[in-house]
N, C-alpha and C positions, 0 to 999 in steps of 0.2 A: 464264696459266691452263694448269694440267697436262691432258694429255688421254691416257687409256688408248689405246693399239692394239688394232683387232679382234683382230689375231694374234701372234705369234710370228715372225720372218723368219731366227731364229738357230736351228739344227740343236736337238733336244730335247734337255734332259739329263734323268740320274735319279739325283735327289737318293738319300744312303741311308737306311735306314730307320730311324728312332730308336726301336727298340721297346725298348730296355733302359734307357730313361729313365722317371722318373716319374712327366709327365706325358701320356704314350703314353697309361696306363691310368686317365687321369681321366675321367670319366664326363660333367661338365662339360664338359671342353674338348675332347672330344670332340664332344658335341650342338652346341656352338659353331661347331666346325670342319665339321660336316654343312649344320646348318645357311648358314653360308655357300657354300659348294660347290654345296650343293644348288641355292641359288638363282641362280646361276652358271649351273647347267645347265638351270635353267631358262627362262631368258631367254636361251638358247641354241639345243637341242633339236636338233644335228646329230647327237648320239649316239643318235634312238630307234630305228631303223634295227640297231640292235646286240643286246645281251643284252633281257633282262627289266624291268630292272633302271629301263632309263630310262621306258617306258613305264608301269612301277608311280609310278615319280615324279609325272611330267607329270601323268598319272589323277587321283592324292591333289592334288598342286596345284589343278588345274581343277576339282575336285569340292568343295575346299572354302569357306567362305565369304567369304572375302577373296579367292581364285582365286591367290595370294601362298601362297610356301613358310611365313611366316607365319601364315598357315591351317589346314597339317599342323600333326596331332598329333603331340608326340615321339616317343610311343611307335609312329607307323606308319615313322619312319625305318629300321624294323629292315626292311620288307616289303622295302626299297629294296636291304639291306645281302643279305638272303638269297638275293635274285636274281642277286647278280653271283659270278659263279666264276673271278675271276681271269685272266681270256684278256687281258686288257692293249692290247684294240685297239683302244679308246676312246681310250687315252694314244699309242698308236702313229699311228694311222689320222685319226682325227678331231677331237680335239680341241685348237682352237686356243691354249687359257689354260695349255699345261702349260711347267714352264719351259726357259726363262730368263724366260717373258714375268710380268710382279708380282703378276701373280694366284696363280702358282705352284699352280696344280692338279692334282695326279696322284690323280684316283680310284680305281683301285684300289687304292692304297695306303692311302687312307682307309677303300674298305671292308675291307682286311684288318686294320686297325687297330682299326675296329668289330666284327670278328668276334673279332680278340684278346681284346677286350674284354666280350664276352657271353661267351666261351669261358671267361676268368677269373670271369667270377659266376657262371655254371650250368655248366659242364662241357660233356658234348654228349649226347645221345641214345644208345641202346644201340645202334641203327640205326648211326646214323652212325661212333661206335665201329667198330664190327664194318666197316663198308663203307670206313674210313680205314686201318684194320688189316691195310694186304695181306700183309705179309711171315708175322704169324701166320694169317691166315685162309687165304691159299694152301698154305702148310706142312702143315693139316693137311686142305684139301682132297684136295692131292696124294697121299695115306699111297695108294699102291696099294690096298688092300684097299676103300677109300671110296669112291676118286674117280669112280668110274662110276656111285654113286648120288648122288653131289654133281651129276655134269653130269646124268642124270635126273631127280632133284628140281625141277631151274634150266629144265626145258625143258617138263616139263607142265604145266598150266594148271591141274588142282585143285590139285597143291601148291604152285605161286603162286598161285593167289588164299589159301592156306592165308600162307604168307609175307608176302603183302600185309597181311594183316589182324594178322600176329604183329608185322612188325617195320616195313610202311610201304614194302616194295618194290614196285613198280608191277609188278602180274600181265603186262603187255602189256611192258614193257620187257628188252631183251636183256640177258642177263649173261652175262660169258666162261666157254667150258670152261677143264675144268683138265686138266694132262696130269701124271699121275704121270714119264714120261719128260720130265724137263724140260730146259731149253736148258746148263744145267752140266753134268747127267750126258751128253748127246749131245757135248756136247765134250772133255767128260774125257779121252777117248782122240785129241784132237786133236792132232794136232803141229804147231806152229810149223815156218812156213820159217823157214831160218836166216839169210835174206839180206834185207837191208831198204836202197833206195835212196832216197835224202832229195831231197824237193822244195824249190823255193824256199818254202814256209811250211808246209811238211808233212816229219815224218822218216822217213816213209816203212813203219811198223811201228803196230799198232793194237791198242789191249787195250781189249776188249768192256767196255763196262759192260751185264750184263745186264737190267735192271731188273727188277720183282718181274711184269710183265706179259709180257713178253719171255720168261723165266725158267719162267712156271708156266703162263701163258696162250694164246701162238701161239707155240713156242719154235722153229717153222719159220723165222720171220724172222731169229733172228737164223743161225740155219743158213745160210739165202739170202746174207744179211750177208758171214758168213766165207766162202762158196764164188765169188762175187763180189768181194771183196776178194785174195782169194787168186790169184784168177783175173790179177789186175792185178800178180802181185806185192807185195801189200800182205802179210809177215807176219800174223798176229791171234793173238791169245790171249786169256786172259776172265781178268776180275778175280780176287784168290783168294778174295776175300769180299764180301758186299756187303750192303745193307737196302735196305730202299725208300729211293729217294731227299731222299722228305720232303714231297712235292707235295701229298700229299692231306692230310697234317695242317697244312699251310701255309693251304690253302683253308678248313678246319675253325678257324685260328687257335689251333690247339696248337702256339704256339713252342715249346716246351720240349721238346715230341717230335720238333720239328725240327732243333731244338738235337742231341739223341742221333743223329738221323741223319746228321748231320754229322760229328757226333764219331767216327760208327762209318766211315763212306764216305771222308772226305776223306784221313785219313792212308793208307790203301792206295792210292787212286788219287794224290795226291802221290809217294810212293815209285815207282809207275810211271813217273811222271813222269819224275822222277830217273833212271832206268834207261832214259829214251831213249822211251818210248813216247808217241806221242797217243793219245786216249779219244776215242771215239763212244759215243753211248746213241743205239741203235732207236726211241725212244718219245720224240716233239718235247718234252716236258712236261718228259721228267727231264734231257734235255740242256738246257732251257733252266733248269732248277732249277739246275745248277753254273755254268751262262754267267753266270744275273743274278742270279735268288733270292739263292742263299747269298752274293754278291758284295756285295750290298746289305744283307745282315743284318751280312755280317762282312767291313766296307771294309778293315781292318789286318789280317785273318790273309795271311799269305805263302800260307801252303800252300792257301786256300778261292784265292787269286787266281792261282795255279802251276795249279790243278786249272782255273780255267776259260780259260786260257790256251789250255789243250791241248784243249779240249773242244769236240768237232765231230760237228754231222749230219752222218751217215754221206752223204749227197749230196754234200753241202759239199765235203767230202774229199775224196771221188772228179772235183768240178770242179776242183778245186785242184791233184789230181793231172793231169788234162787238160791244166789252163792248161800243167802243165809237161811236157807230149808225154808224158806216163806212162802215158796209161788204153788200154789195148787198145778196139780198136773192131771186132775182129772177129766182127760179129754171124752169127750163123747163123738167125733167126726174126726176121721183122717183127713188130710190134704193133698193126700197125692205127692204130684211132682210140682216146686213154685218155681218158675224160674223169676227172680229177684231183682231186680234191680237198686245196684249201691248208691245212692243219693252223694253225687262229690261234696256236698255241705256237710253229711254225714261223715263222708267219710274224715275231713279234716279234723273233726272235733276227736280226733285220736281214741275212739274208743272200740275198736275193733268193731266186727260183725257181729252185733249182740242182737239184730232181726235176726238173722239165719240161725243163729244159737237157741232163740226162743223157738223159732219155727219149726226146729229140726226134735223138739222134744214133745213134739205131735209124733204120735205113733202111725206107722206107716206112710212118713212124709218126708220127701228127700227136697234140698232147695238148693237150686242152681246160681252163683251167685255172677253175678254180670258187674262187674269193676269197671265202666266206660261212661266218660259223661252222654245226656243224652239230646245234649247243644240247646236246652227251654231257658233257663236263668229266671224265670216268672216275664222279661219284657222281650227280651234278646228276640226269641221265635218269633215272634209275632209284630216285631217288625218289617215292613213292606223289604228294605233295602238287604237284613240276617236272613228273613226265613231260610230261602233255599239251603244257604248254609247250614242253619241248624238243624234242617231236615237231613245234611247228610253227615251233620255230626252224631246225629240220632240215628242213620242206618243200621251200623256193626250191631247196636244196642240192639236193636228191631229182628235184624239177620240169626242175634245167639236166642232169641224168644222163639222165634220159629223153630229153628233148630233142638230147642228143646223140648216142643212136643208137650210143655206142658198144660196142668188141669190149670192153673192160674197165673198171673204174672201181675205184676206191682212193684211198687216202690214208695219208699216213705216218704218222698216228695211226691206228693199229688201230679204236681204242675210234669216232672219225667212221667208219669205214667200216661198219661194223656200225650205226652210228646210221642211217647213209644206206638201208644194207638193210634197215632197219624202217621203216625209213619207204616205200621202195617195193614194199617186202612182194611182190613178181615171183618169190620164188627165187632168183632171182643173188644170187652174194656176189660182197662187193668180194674184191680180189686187193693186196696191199701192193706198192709200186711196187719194192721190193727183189727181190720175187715176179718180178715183171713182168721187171727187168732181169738177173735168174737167166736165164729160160725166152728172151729178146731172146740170152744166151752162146749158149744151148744147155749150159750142164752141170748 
């Protein structure tokens, strides 16, 4: 008699994504595929603890009249699919069934597979649209002449609630300024050092991927970035062109505009490649979009697997260069106490806590490290129907920063840190740990 394992006892693998097949987008064998899963997770329940996503499950389960995933309507599987934003920590963190083990479950894959698939019958929302749209939406935020009543508009409260009711953005939810000076034009006049010393798995030279947040939204980080980098001896330079990465219509289930932004990204950072350089991207999401995303949409392209070869947290790097006696430590400012916050995009790309590792080699500087998502995703918050939600998926996170009392608090995700600041609504902003280990140099 065969008998399943609880678990898994083999390291996880990730299957790739069959989404250019034709039964991806069966509508059938999709409800099939939920359904089973579904009920998988339910006779499970170590993931409610996490997004939305599980506890809309459980709810609809136990509320209906069998108390059996059987009992859901089909049509409420969608509630289920709309709650999950792709953080991937369910498949990381928690759950036992994913493979090698025969059950082979990778949920988020399914729900982006479900969202391909409603994305293919109805398109999306003019909201969504617009809030997936950053490389055009930023572009013409930024027009100088504008942008000062773009970040005014974004910041009073009659014309958010006027926004809310037009397009469904939550009046109470933070949205990023825009800087007409952005992180390309600030470096324009940058020069590259001309000397680059290669570590055991680093070549010692770095071209910026800026992303379209980095770029138009806090384009100080990535400033911090190269003056830190630079600092070490690391070369830098920035891409000579770029698009969004692709994150946000990946979450939306617009392959096909993911598709263009591959097509437009990969061949330039390839060529970098080629010429010697590694890539960092500031913003854990789009560095993890070229590590796995595109890796797993496009197993045989050379150049999508050449680009995520070279493709590194800016943290990562700088431990990498440590391990090989490379990183300057000549601090001039302690930090105190950071309480931290873990970026869940950071944390999937498997590379340990290599923020808290750099940060903690400030002398006189202890760093609290906060493991909890902080329910932003970049659209998720700041919709009229999630907010409240992700504001109390953002609580615990907000609750362990108070409690730590400390001199600073951030996270390598921009977009969590700002989440975390609305949620303890004090006035403090967070500070970006790049921030932090700028003002730790002193330059």
């Amino acid at each position: 008699m065969s008998t399943v394992r609880e678990g898994s006892l083999e390291a996880p693998t990730r299957h790739a994504l069959d989404w250019q097949s034709e039964d991806f987008y069966n509508e059938a064998s999709l409800f099939k595929e939920l359904e089973r899963v579904y009920d998988i997770c339910h006779g499970c329940r170590r993931c409610v603890s996490l997004c939305h996503s599980f506890p809309t499950l459980f709810d609809l389960v136990d509320e209906s009249e069998t108390m059996e995933v059987d009992g859901v309507a089909k049509q409420d599987y969608w509630k289920v699919v709309d709650h999950c934003y792709l953080c991937d920590l369910c498949y990381m963190t928690k759950c036992p069934y994913v493979p090698p083990h025969e059950w082979n479950l990778d949920f988020p894959h399914l729900m982006l597979r479900a969202k391909a698939v409603k994305f293919k019958q109805q398109g999306a929302s003019l909201r969504d649209r617009i809030l997936t749209s950053t490389d055009a939406v930023s572009k013409l935020a930024t027009i100088p002449v504008i942008v000062n009543t773009v970040n005014a508009v974004n910041s009073i409260k009659p014309t958010r609630k006027i926004l809310q009711a037009a397009l469904g953005v939550h009046a109470d939810a933070r949205l990023p300024k825009y800087h007409s000076n952005t992180l390309r034009k600030r470096l324009a006049k940058h020069k590259t050092g001309s000397s680059a010393e290669a570590g055991t798995n680093t070549r010692g030279k770095v071209a910026l991927f800026a992303t379209c947040y980095g770029n138009y939204n806090e384009p100080h980080i990535g400033e911090d970035l190269a003056a830190v980098f630079e600092h070490n001896g690391i070369p830098v330079t920035i891409a000579e062109k770029e698009q969004c990465c692709g994150m946000p219509k990946l979450e939306l289930g617009d392959l096909d505009a993911v598709v263009k932004a591959k097509e437009a990204n990969i061949p330039v950072l390839a060529k970098l490649v080629d010429e010697g350089w590694d890539i960092v991207a500031p913003v854990p999401s789009c560095a993890l979009m070229f590590k796995q995303e595109l890796p797993l949409m496009f197993p045989n392209d050379t150049d999508v697997l050449k680009v995520r070869d070279a493709m590194f947290d800016p943290f990562e790097y700088l431990m990498l260069r440590h391990k090989d006696g490379k990183l300057k430590t000549d601090f001039k400012n302690p930090l105190g106490k950071v309480a931290y916050h873990v970026a869940c995009h950071q944390r999937v790309q498997n590379i340990g806590m290599k923020t808290r590792e750099i940060l903690q080699l400030v002398p006189e500087t202890t760093v609290e490290a906060i493991e909890r998502c902080s329910g932003h995703d970049g659209t998720y918050a700041v919709k009229q129907e999630f907010h409240a939600i992700s504001m109390k998926i953002a609580k615990p996170v907000a609750n362990r920063v108070k409690q730590a009392e400390a001199d600073h608090y951030g996270s390598d995700c921009p977009m969590a840190g700002h989440q975390i600041a609305n949620s303890l609504a004090d006035g403090r902003e967070p500070e970006h740990p790049m921030s932090l280990l700028r003002k730790a140099y002193g330059i």
